[in-house]
N, C-alpha and C positions, 0 to 999 in steps of 0.2 A: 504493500500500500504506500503511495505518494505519503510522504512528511516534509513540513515547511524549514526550509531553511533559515539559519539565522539572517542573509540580510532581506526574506521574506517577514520575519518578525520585525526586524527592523523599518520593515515598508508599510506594517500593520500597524507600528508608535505614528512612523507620523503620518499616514493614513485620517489617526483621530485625532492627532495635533491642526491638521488642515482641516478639519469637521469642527473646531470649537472645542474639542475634550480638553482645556489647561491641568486639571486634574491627575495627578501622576496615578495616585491610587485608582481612581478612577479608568486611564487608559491603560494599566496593566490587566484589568478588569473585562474591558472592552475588548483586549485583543485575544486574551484567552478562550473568551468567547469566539470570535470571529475564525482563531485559529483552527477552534474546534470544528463550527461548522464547516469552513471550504477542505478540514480532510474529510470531516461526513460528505460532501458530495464530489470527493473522491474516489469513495467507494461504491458510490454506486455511480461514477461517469470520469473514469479518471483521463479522460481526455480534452477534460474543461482544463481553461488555463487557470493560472493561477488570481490573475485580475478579474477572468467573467466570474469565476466564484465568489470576489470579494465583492464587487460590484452587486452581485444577486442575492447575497447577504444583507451588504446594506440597504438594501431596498424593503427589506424585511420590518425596518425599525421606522419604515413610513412617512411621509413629508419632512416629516420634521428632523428626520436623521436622529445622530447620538443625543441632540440637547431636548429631547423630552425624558429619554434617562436618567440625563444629568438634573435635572429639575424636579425630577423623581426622586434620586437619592437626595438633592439636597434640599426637598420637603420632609422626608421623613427620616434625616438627621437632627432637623430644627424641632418637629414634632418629639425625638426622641427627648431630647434636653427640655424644651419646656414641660413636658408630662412630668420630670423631674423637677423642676421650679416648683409647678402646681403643687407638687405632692411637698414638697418643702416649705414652702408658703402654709398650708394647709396646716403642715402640721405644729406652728405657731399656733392654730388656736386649741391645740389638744395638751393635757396635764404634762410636763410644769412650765412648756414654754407659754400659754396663755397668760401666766402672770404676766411676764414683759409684754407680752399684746395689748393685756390691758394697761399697763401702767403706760404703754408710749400712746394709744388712743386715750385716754384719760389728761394725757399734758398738751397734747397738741389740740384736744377738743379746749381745750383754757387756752392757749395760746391763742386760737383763733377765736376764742368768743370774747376778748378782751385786748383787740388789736391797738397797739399803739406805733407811733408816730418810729421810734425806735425799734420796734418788730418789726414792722416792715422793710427798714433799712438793714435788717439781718435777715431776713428771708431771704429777701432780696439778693445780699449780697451773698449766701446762701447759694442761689440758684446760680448766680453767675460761677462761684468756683467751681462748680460741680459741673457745668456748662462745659468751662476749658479745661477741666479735671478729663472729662469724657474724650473732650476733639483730642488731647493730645495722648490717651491711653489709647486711641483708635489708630493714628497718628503713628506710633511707637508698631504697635499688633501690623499695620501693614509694609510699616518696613522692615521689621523681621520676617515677612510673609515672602518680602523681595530677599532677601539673602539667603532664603534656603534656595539649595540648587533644586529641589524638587517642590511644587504644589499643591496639598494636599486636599482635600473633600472638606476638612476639619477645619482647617485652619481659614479660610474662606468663612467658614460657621462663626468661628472666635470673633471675626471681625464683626460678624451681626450683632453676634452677644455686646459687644463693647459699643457699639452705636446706641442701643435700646434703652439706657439713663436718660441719652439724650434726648430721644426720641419724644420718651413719655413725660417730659419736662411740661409737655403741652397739657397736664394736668392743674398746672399751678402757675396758670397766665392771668390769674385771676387777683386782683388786690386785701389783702386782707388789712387794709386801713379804711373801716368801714363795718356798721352795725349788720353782720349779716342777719338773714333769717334763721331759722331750726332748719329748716332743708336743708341750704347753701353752707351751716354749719354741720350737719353730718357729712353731707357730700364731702365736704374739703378735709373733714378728719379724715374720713375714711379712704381716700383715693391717698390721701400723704400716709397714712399708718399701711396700707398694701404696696405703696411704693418703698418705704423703706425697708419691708420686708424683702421684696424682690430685692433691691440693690444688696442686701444683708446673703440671703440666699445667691445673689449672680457671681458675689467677688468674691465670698466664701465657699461655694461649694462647685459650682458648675463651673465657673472660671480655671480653678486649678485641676478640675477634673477633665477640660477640654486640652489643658496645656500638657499632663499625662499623656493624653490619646494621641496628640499631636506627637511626641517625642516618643512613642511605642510604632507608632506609624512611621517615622522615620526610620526608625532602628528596623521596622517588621521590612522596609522597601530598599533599603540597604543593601540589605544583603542578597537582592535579588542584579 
């Protein structure tokens, strides 16, 4: 039976590098497949060439070529991690981490129902560190992302995770130098008491558990 030559492996790297695969883990992924099928239809037609096979393959994965895959995996990477956020988050309001739940919704519910001129300016100034805290931890996470000689699935992820402070900053555009309502004052405990959770659970747990995964993925692609 016909078997692919190394610089046909070679042709199958950047095969998905010309297709949009940047993903190393990702196109080692993709050619094992790919390798697989054109010796499958080797076997039963081993007079195809090496290109109509590869060509009749990718045809397989549909309009959209390899990046409905890749938008594949890197839906349900993101999915994996935040199912771990939720369940982390969550488990703040179970025995004995709900004490600190309550005691941080209990101070920021006073903070905000007793705004002063001075609050504000530390809120404030509050939002802003954490603002350029985030652009420049993001900042850092993508030019480490450029000096690995390889791209990993994961490390693309880190960069999400690290935007996401910022992102949801859009919670707290709001002034609290001003007699809110009972609504406007639950609303704004509770989005700041579930945001500080998240950030508590992002930098503490998922953070260093992404930068693990990244460095095992490294080590695991190494050696291939």
């Amino acid at each position: 039976m016909k078997q692919l030559t190394t610089p046909q492996i070679d042709e199958l790297f950047a095969f998905t590098k010309k297709h949009l695969v940047e993903h190393y883990d990702v196109q080692v992924e993709l050619v094992d497949h790919l390798a697989n099928a054109i010796e499958d239809q080797w076997k039963e037609n081993p007079h195809i060439s090496f290109e109509e096979a590869l060509q009749k393959e990718y045809k397989s994965f549909g309009v959209f070529g390899f990046s409905g895959l890749v938008e594949q995996k890197q839906a349900a990477l993101q999915n994996h991690y935040w199912k771990m956020i939720k369940s982390e988050v969550i488990d703040f309001f179970s025995i004995p981490k709900i004490i600190f739940s309550t005691v941080l919704f209990y101070a920021l519910f006073r903070f905000y129902a007793n705004p002063t001129d001075l609050g504000e300016q530390m809120w404030f100034g509050l939002k802003i560190v954490l603002f350029i805290a985030t652009i420049l931890l993001w900042i850092y996470q993508n030019r480490q992302l450029k000096k690995s000689p390889n791209k990993y699935l994961v490390q693309s992820i880190s960069i999400y995770f690290y935007s996401l402070p910022c992102t949801f900053m859009v919670f707290f555009s709001s002034s609290i130098n001003q007699k809110p309502s009972l609504f406007l004052l639950v609303l704004n405990t509770t989005t700041t008491t579930l945001y500080i959770l998240f950030i508590a659970v992002l930098f503490a747990k998922i953070i260093p558990l992404i930068k693990t995964e990244i460095n095992q993925t490294d080590l695991k692609f190494s050696k291939i």
